[in-house]
N, C-alpha and C positions, 0 to 999 in steps of 0.2 A: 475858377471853381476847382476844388483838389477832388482825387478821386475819395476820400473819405465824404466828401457834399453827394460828389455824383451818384455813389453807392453805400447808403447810407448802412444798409442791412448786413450786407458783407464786411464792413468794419467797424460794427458795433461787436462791444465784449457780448461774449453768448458762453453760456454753458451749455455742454453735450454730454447729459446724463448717462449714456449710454459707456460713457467711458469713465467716467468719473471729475472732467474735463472743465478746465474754464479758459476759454479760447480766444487768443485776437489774433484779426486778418492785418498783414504788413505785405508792403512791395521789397522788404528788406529783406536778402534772403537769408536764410541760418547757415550757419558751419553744417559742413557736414557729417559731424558726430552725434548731433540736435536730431538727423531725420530720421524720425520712425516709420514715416510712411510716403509714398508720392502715388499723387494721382495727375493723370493727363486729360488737358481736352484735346481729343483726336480729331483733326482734321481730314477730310477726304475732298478736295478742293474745299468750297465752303461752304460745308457741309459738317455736320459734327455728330462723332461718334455717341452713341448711350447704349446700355446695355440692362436689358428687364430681367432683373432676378426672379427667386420663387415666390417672394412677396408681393409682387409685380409691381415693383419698387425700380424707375428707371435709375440707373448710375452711371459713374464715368469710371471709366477703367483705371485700375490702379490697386493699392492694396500697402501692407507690410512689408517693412526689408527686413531680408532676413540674415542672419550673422556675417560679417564681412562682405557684405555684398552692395556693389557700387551703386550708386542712383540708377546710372542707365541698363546696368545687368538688374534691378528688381522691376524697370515700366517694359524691359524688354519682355520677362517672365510674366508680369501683370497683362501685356497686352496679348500675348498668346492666350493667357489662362481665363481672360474676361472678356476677350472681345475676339479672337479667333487675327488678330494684326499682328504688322510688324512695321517696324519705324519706317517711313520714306524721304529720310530727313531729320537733320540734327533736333534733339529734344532743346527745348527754352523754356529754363524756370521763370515762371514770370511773380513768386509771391509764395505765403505761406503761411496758415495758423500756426500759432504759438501758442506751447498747449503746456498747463501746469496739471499735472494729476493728485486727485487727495486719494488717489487708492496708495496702499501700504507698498505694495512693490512693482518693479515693471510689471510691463504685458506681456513681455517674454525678456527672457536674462541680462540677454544682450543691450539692451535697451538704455537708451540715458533714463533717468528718472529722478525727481518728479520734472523736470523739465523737459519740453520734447516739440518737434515740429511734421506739421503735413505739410509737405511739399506741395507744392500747386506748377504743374509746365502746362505748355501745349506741344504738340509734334504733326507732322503729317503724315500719316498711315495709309498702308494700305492693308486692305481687309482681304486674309488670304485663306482663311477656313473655317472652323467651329472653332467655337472655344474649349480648349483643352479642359474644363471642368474638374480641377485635382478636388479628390475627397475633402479635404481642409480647407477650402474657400465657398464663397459663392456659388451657386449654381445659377450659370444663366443661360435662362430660354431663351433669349433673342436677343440682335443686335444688328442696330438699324443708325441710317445718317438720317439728320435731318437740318433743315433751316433752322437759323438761328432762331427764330420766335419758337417755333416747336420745338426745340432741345431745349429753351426758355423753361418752358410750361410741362413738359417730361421731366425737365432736371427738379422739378419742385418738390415731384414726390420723394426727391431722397433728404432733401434738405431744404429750408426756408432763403437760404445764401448762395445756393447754385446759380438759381437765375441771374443775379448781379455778376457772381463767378465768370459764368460763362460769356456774356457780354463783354466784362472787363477783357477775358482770355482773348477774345475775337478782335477787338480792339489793339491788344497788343503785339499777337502774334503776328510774325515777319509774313510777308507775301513776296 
């Protein structure tokens, strides 16, 4: 069985209207001139990080890079600003949507366009205060570990593919 069987939803093409986006999930990973954004699933033994915005929308910590800035310098930035962590252990891209956009120009300058990818890693964190909350992202009230079934069933509210996401992440991440 490939993991496209095992996780049917996660590697189905989807659009994400919210960006203007038509999406597919791969274990390939992109060049690194492709990533516009990375997001982690953060481990805390095993245990996994989520983070409930103002929408009370759970998410995984992560976000935008921003101009010249390396993978690991933007989930370092991400996980201070979203989840109050810091790495405890090398980051592992394990995957990534590939993303064509029909908006007219990037998202921001720097950016590739119309072609572009979300990074997907895991790391193991640890949780070392509030979340730095900059005016220009997210706002989030809280951030909590849970068992894999429950970050399951929290990751849903952010997206329909988190839940297969996260699985997969858990599955693949080194121990």
């Amino acid at each position: 069985m490939t993991l496209a069987d095992r996780f049917p939803l996660l590697y189905a093409p989807a659009r994400w209207e919210w960006g203007g986006l038509g999406v597919q999930f791969s274990t390939d990973l992109p060049p690194d001139e492709l990533v516009t954004n990375i997001h982690v699933v953060c481990f805390v033994g095993d245990r996994i990080v989520l983070c409930r915005d103002t929408r009370d929308i759970w998410i995984l910590p992560g976000g935008t890079r921003e101009a010249h800035e390396s993978i690991e310098s933007c989930v370092i930035r991400e996980l201070a600003e979203e989840a109050g962590a810091e790495l405890a252990g090398p980051l592992h891209p394990f995957g990534a949507h590939y993303a064509t956009t029909d908006h007219p120009t990037p998202y921001r300058p720097w950016q590739p366009h119309p072609p572009k990818a979300w990074l997907w890693c895991t790391a193991d964190v640890t949780l070392t205060g509030e979340p730095t909350n900059p005016d220009d992202a997210e706002h989030i009230l809280e951030v909590r570990t849970f068992p894999l079934p429950e970050a399951r069933h929290h990751a849903a509210t952010d997206a329909p593919h988190l839940p297969d996401l996260l699985t997969l992440a858990t599955h693949l991440h080194p121990r």
